[in-house]
C-alpha positions in Angstrom: -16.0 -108.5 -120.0 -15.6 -112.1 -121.8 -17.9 -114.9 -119.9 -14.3 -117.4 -120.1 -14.9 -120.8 -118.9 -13.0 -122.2 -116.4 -10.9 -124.9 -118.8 -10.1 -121.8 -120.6 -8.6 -120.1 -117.5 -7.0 -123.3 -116.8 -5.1 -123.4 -120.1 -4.0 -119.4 -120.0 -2.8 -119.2 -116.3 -0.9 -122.7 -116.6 -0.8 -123.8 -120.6 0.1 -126.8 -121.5 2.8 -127.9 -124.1 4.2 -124.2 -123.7 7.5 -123.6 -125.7 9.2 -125.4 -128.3 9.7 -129.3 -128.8 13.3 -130.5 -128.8 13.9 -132.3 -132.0 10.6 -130.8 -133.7 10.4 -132.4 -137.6 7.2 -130.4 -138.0 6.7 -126.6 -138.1 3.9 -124.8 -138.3 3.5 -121.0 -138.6 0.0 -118.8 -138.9 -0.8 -115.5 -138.2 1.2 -112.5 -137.8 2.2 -109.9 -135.0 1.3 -107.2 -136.9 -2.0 -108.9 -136.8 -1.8 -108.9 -133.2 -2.0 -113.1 -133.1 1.0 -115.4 -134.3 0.8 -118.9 -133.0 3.8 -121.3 -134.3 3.0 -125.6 -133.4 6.4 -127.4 -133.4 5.4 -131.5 -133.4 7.8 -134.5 -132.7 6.4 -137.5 -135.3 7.4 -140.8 -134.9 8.8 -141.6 -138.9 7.1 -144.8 -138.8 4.1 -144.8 -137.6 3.0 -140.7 -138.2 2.1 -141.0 -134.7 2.4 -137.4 -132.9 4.1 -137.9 -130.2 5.3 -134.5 -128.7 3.6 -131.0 -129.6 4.1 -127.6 -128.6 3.0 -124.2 -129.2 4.6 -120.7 -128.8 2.1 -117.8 -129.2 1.8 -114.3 -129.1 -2.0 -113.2 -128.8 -4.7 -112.6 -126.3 -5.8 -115.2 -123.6 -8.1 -117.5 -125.7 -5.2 -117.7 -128.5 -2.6 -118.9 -125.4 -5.9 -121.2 -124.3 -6.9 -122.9 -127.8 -3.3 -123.6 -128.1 -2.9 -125.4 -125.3 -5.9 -127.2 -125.9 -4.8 -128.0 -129.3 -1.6 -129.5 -128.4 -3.1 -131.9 -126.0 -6.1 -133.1 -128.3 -3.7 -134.0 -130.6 -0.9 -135.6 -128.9 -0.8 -139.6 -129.2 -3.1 -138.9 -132.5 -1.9 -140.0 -135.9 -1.4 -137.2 -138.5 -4.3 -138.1 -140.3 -6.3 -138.1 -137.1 -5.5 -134.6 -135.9 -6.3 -133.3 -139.5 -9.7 -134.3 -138.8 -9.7 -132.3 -135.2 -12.2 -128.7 -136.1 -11.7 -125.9 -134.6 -14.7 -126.3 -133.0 -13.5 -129.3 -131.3 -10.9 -126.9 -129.7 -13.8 -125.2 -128.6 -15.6 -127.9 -127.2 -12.5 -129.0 -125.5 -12.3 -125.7 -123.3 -15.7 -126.3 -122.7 -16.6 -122.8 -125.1 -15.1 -120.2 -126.2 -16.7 -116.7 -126.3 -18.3 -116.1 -129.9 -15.8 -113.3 -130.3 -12.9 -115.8 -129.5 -13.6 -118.3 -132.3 -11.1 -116.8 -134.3 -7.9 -118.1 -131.9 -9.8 -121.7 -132.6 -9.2 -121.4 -136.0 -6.0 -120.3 -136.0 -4.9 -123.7 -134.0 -6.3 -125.5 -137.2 -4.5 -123.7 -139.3 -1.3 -124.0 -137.4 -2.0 -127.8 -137.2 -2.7 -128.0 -141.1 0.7 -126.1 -141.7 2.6 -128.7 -139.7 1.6 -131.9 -141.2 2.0 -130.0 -144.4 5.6 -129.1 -143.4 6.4 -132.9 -141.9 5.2 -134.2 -145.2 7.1 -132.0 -147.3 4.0 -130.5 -149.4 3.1 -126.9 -149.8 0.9 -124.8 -147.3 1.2 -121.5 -147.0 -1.9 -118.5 -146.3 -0.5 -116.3 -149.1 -3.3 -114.5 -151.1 -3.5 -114.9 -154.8 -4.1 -111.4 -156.4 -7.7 -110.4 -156.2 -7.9 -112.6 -153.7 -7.6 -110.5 -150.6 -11.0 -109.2 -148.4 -9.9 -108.0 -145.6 -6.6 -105.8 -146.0 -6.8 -104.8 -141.8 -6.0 -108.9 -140.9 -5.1 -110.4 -143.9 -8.1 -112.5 -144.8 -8.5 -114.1 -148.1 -11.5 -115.1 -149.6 -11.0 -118.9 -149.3 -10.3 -118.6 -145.8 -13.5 -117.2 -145.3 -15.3 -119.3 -147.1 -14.3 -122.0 -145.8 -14.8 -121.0 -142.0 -18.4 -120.2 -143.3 -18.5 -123.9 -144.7 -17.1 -125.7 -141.4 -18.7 -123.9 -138.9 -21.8 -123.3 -140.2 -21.9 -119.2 -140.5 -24.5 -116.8 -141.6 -23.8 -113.4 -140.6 -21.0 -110.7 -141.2 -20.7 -110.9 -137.5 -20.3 -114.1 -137.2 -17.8 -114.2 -140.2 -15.8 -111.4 -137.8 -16.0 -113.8 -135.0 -14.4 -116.7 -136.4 -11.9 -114.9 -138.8 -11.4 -111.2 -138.1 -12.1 -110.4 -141.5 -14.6 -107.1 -141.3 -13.2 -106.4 -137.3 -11.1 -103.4 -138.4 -12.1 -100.5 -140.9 -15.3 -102.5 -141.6 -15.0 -101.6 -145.3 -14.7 -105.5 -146.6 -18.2 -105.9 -145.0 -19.8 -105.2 -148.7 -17.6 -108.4 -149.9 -18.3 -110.8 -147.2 -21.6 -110.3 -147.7 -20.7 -111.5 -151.1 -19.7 -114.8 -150.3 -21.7 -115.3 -147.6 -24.8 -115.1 -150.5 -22.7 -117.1 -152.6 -21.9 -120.0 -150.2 -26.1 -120.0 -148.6 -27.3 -119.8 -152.3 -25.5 -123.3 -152.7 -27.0 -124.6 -149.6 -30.4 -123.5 -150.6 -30.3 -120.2 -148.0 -31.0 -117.2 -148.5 -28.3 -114.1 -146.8 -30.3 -111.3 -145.3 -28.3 -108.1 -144.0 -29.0 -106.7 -140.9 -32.1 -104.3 -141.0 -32.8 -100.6 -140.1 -36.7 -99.7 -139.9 -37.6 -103.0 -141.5 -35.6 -102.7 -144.6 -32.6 -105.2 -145.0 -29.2 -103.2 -145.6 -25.6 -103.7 -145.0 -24.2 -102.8 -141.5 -23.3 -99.4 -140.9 -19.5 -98.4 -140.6 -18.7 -96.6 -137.3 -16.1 -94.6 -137.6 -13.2 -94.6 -134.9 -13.3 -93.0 -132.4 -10.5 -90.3 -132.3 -7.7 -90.8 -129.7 -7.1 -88.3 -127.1 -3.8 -86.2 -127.4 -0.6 -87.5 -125.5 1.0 -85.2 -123.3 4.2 -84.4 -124.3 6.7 -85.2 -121.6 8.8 -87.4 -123.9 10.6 -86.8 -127.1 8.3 -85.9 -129.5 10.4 -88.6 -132.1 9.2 -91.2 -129.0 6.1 -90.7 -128.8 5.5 -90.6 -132.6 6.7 -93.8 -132.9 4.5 -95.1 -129.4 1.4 -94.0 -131.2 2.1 -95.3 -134.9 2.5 -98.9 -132.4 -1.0 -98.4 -130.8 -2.4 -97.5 -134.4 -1.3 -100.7 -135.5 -2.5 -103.0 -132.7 -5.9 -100.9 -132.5 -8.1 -102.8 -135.0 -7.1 -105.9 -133.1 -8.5 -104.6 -130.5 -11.6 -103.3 -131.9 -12.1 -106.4 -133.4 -12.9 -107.7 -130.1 -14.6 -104.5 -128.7 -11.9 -102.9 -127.2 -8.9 -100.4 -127.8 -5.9 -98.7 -126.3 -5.1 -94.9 -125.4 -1.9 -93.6 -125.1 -2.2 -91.0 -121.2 1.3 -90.0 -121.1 4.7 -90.9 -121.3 7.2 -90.4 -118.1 10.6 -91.9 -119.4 10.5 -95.6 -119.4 6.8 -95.9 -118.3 4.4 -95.9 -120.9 0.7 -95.1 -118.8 -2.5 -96.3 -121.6 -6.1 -96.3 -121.1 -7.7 -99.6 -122.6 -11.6 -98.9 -123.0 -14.3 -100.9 -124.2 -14.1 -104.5 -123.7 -10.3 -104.2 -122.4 -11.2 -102.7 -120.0 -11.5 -105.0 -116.7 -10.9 -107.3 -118.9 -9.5 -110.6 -117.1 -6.7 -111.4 -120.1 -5.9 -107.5 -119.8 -2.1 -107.9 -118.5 -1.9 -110.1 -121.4 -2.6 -107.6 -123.9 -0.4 -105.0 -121.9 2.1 -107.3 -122.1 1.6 -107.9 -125.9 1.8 -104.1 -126.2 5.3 -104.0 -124.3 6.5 -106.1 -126.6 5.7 -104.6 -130.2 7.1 -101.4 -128.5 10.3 -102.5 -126.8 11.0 -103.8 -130.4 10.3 -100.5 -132.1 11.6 -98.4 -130.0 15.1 -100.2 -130.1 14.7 -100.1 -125.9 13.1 -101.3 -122.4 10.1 -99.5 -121.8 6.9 -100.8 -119.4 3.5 -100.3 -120.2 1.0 -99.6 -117.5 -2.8 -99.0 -117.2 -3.3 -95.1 -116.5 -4.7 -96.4 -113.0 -1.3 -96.6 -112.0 0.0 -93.4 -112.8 1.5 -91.0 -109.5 -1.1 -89.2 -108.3 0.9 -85.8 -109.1 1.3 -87.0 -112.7 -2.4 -87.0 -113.1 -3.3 -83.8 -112.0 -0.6 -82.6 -114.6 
């Protein structure tokens, strides 16, 4: 289980700034559902003075993604433009008094989402499309300059800590090899040396694990269903992983979809939040209402099935 702080808590059970601004003339847009985070910052700028004078945020993610937004919109309200560019992500951070080091990642998002906005108000170009050649990790959609510069800002020296603050490397693992690569590039300039982690004394690049294979479904839905219920959780899943975690499909029983969520999901205190998250991508797939539920709620004659 995360070790959240209480500001975080704070911020998830009662955000701040939640929902769009009326009269927004700033827009800004990161991350993507597929991804399993999208966080869009709409911001109310007085023409005159580039004084921020509303914000808001409307996210889909986990519990520290809902958090850092919140944060975000009140650090920067009553800021200039140029003085919220200057806000890090770790100042998001420090704001909810800490995130977990696998958390980082929602920080940086808010900084991107805050970079987008002023970029929108002021008519220039920002977008997080990756030039060709560009891309490291294909699972999140990380691009080397992204990396790179999260290694710059924050200070970074390890794969893991890469994963942490971006994602990149969470998923199959097989872009590990690459941010290795930069990392060496970017401590070479600094006068560092990288160093992989080691097995028997010897430096090497981190294992992969592979997956580990999902249980069967039992079939008491349509087949067509429950095709399209597992092709969801196969997308979500190295979201999940990223932080530790994943999602089992136990059953399906008409409109109630029963999962297991293991690792760190599991008692997880942001746990309805990525149930609910799952409901979502589904009831969108599947063209219908459907609830998920944790397999501890299944009838008791339904488990002895």
């Amino acid at each position: 289980m995360w070790d959240y702080s209480e500001k975080v808590k704070e911020h998830f059970f009662d955000p701040k700034n939640a929902g769009a601004v009326a009269d927004a003339n700033a827009v800004g847009d990161v991350g993507s559902i597929n991804c399993g985070d999208a966080l869009r910052l709409t911001l109310k700028v007085n023409p005159e003075t580039e004084i921020i004078e509303d914000a808001g945020f409307q996210t889909f993610g986990c519990g520290s993604a809902i958090a850092s937004s919140s944060a975000l919109t009140e650090i920067i309200k009553g800021k200039t433009l140029d003085e919220a560019l200057l806000v890090t992500n770790q100042d998001i951070a420090d704001y909810l008094d800490g995130l977990p080091p696998e958390k980082m990642h929602c920080s940086v998002m808010g900084r991107e989402a805050l970079q987008a906005a002023v970029a929108d108000y002021r008519g220039e170009e920002w977008k997080d499309d990756h030039e060709e050649g560009a891309l490291i990790c294909k699972c999140f959609a990380i691009d080397e300059i992204m990396v790179e510069e999260t290694i710059r800002a924050n200070n970074l020296h390890t794969v893991e800590e890469v994963t942490n603050y971006t994602k990149a490397g969470g998923g199959c693992s097989s872009c590990h090899e690459a941010i290795e690569g930069v990392l060496t590039r970017v401590l070479a300039e600094k006068g560092e040396s990288f160093m992989a982690p080691a097995i028997g004394g010897a430096p090497v690049a981190a294992p992969v694990v592979a997956a580990k294979p999902k249980p069967a479904a039992k079939a008491s839905g349509n087949l067509k269903r429950i095709r399209i219920i597992e092709m969801v959780l196969e997308s979500i899943r190295p979201n999940l992983q990223a932080d530790n975690g994943d999602v089992e499909l136990v059953d399906v029983d008409g409109k109630n979809i029963y999962v297991h969520l293991t690792g760190a999901c599991n008692g997880c205190q942001m746990a309805a939040m990525t149930l609910g998250g799952i409901q979502q991508r589904l009831i969108e797939e599947l063209g219908e209402f459907v609830k998920v539920l944790p397999d501890t709620e299944m009838p008791v004659a339904m488990e002895g099935a």
